[in-house]
C-alpha positions as MATLAB code, in Angstrom:
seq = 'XXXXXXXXXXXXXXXXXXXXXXXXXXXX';
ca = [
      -5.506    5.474   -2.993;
      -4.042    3.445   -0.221;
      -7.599    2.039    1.562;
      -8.592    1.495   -2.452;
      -5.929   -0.645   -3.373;
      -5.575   -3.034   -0.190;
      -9.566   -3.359   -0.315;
      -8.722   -4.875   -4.335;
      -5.841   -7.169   -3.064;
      -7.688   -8.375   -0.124;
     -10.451  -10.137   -2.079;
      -8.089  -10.583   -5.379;
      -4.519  -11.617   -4.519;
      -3.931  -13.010   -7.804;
      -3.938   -8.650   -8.424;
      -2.123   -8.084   -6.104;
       0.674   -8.211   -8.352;
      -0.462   -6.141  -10.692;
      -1.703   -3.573   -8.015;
       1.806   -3.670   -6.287;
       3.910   -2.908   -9.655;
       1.289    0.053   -9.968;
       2.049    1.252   -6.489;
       5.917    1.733   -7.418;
       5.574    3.214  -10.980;
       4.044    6.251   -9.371;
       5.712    6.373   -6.217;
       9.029    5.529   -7.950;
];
């Protein structure tokens, strides 16, 4: 999961938001 999401923000970092609220709704 971890290696998936950084490969999405690397080339998108306008998802990185997205993918970093979805990161702490499951580990929160």
């Amino acid at each position: 999961i971890g290696p998936r999401r950084w490969r999405l923000v690397l080339p998108s970092p306008h998802f990185e938001s997205k993918l970093d609220i979805i990161d702490l709704v499951p580990a929160g």
